[in-house]
C-alpha positions in Angstrom: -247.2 54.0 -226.0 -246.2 53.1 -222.9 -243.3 54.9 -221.1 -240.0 53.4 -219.9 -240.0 51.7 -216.6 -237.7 53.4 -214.4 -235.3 51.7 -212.0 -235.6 52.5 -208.5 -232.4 53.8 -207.0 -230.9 51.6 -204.7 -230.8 53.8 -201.9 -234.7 54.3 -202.1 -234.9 50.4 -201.6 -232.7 50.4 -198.8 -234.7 53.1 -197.5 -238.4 51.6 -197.4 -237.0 48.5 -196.8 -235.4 49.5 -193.2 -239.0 51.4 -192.7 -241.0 48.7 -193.2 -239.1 46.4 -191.5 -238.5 48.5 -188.4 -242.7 49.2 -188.1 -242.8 45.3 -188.2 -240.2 44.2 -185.4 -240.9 47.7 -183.0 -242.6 46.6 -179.9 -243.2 48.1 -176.5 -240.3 47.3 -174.1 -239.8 47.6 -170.3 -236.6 47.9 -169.3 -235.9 46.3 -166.3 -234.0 46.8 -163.0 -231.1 44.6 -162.1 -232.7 41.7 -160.3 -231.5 40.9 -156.7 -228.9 37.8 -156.7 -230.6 34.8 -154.8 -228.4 34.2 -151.8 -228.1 31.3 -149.3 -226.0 31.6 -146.6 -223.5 29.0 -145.7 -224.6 25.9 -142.8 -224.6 28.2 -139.6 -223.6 24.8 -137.2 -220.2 24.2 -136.2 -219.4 20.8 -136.8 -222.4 19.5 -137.9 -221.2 16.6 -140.0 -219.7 15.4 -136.9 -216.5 15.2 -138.6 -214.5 17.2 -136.0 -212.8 15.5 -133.1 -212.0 11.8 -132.6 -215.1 9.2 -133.3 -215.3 6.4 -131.0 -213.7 3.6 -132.2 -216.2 0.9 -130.0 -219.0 3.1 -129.6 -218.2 3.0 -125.5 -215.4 5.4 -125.6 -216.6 9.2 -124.6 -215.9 11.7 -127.2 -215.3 15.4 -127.0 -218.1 17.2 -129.7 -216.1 20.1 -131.5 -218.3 23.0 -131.7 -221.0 21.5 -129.0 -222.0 22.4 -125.6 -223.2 19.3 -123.6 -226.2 20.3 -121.4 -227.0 16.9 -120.4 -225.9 13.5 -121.0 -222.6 12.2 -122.7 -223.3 12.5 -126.7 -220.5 11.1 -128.7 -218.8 11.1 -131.9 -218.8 7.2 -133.4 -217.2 5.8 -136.0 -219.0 4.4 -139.0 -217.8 0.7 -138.7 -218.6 -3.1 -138.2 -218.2 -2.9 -134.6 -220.4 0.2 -134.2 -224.6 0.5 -134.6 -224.2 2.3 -137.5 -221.4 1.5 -140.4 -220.9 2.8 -143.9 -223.5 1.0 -145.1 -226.2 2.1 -143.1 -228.9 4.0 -145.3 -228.5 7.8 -144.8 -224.8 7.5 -143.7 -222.7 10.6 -143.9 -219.0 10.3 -144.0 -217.0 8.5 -141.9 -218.8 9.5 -138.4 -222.1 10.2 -136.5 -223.2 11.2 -133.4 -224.9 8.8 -130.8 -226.6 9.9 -127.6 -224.4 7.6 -125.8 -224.6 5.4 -122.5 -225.4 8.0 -119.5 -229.6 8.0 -119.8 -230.8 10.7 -122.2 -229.0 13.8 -123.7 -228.5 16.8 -125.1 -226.1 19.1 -126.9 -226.6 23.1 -127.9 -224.7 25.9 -129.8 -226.0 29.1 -130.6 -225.6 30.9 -133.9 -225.7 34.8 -134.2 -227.3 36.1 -137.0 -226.9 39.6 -136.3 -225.4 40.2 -139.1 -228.3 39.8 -141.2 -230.5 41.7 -139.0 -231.2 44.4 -141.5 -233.0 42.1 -143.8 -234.2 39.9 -141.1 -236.4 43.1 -139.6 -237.8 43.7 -143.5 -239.3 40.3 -143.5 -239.0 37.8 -145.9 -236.1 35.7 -144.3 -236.5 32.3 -144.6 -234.6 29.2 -142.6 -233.9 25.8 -143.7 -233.0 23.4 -140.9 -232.0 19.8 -141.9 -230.3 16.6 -141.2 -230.2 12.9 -141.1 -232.0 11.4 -138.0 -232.6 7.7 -136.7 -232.1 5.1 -134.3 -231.4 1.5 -134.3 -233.7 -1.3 -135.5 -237.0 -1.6 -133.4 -235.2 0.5 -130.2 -237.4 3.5 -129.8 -234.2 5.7 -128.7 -234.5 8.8 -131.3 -233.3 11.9 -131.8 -234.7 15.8 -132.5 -233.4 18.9 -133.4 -235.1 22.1 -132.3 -233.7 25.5 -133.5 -235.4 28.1 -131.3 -235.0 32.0 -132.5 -234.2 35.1 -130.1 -234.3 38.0 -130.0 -231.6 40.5 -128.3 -232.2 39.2 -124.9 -232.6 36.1 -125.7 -236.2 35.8 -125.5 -237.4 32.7 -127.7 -240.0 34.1 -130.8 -240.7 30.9 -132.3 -239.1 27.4 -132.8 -238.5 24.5 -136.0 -238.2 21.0 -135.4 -236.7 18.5 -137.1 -237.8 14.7 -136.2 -237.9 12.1 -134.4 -237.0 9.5 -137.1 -239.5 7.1 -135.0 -239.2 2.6 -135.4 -242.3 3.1 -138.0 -240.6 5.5 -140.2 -237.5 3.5 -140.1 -239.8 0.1 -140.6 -237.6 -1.2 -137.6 -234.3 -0.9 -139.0 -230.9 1.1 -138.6 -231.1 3.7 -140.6 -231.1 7.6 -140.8 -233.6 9.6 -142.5 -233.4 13.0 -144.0 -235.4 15.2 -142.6 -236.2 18.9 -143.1 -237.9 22.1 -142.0 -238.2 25.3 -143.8 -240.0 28.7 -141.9 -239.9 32.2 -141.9 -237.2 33.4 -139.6 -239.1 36.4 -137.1 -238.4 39.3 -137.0 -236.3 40.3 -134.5 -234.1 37.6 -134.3 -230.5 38.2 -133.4 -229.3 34.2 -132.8 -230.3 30.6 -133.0 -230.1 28.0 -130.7 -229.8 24.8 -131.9 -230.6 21.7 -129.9 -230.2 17.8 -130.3 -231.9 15.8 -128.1 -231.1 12.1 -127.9 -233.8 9.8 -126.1 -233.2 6.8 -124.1 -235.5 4.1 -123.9 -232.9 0.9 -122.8 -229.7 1.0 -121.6 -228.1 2.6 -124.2 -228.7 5.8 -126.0 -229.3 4.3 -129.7 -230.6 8.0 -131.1 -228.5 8.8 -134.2 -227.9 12.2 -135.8 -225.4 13.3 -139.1 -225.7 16.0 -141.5 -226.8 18.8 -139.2 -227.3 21.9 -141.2 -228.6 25.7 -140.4 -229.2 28.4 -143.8 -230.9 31.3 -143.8 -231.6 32.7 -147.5 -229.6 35.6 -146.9 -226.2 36.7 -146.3 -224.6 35.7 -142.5 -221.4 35.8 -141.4 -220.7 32.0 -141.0 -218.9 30.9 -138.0 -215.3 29.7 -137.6 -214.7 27.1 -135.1 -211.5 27.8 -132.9 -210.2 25.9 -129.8 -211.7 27.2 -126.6 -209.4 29.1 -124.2 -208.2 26.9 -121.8 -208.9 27.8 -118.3 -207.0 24.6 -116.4 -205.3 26.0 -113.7 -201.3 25.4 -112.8 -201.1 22.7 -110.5 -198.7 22.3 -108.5 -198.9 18.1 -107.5 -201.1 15.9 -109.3 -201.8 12.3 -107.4 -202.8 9.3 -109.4 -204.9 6.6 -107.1 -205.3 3.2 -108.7 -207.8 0.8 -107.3 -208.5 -2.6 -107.9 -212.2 -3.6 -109.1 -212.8 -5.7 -105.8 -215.1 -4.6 -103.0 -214.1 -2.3 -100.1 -214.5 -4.5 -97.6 -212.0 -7.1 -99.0 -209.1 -4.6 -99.1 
């Protein structure tokens, strides 16, 4: 005779239930730390867009350059436009202006970035540096244009360099056009600034070498520049004497 089946009591089920299914799902974990953000720093050139100041209307007209020293040369700010060599159109245009090299023989402009600010991670290693922008020239003119970042240290002693272009005829198969270029190394150790350099080359008489989009990161934290009007450091004069003069030879005065 068999005996009565019993009913198991519900809390029982439950019970072996939450066992067995806890020995089924229970796997080793590792916990783990929070994970560093990734951080990029913002562009590091003033005015690298060439979007500051006045652009040159004709592409004759001498520009100030925001933000840039002029070590040699009379680079300009053009206008992107019908009249200039380069216009909205122009492959690898950026906003509404450019810089050219201009009309006085070859050229160059400079500004220095400090990165001090980042010099406790810069001294760990592991700082990296993306230098960028859009370089070119015009047509089958060999003018060009280059962009050389050069890190130093404290004293301003150069530990290492990157380069970006020259956007050369053959790369631009002989037309107007800017190409984007881009460099990416570590930054040294040691490094307390960059100086950053566009050269514009002159082959003819005019300095076709084109440059837009100039841009400086490090992929860490920096305290970005501002860019402020320079103190002025005109003197108070007390006459000022305008000569006119005809275009007609001295000796026909």
């Amino acid at each position: 005779m068999f005996g009565r089946l019993k009913t198991p009591r519900p809390w029982i089920g439950r019970a072996l239930t939450a066992a067995l299914l806890g020995a089924a799902v229970t796997v080793p974990v590792t916990l783990a730390g929070p994970a560093d953000a990734a951080t990029t720093s913002a562009n590091l050139i003033l005015n690298g867009d060439a979007e500051t100041g006045q652009c040159s209307p004709g592409g004759w007209e001498e520009t100030t350059v925001p933000g840039w020293q002029i070590t040699s040369g009379d680079p300009v700010i053009d206008c992107y436009n019908s009249t200039n060599v380069a216009n909205t159109t122009t492959p690898g245009a950026q906003g509404t202006s450019y810089f050219q090299g201009g009309s006085r023989g070859s050229s160059e402009m400079v500004q220095t970035v400090d990165v001090s600010s980042a010099a406790s991670a810069i001294d760990a290693g592991g700082v990296s540096s993306t230098l960028s922008g859009y370089l070119g020239g015009v047509g089958s003119y060999a003018d060009a244009s280059q962009v050389t970042a050069t890190y130093l240290d404290a004293s301003g002693t150069s530990l290492g360099t990157s380069v970006i272009g020259p956007a050369t005829p053959a790369m631009r198969s002989n037309t107007t056009e800017l190409l984007d270029q881009t460099a990416t190394g570590a930054v040294p150790t040691g490094t307390r600034s960059i100086k950053v350099a566009v050269d514009f080359t002159m082959t003819g008489t005019q300095n076709d070498g084109l440059a837009d989009g100039l841009s400086l990161t490090l992929n860490t934290a920096v305290t970005a520049p501002t860019l402020s009007v320079p103190t002025s450091t005109v003197p108070g004069y007390d006459h000022v004497f305008v000569v006119m003069m005809e275009n007609n030879n001295y000796s026909v005065a």
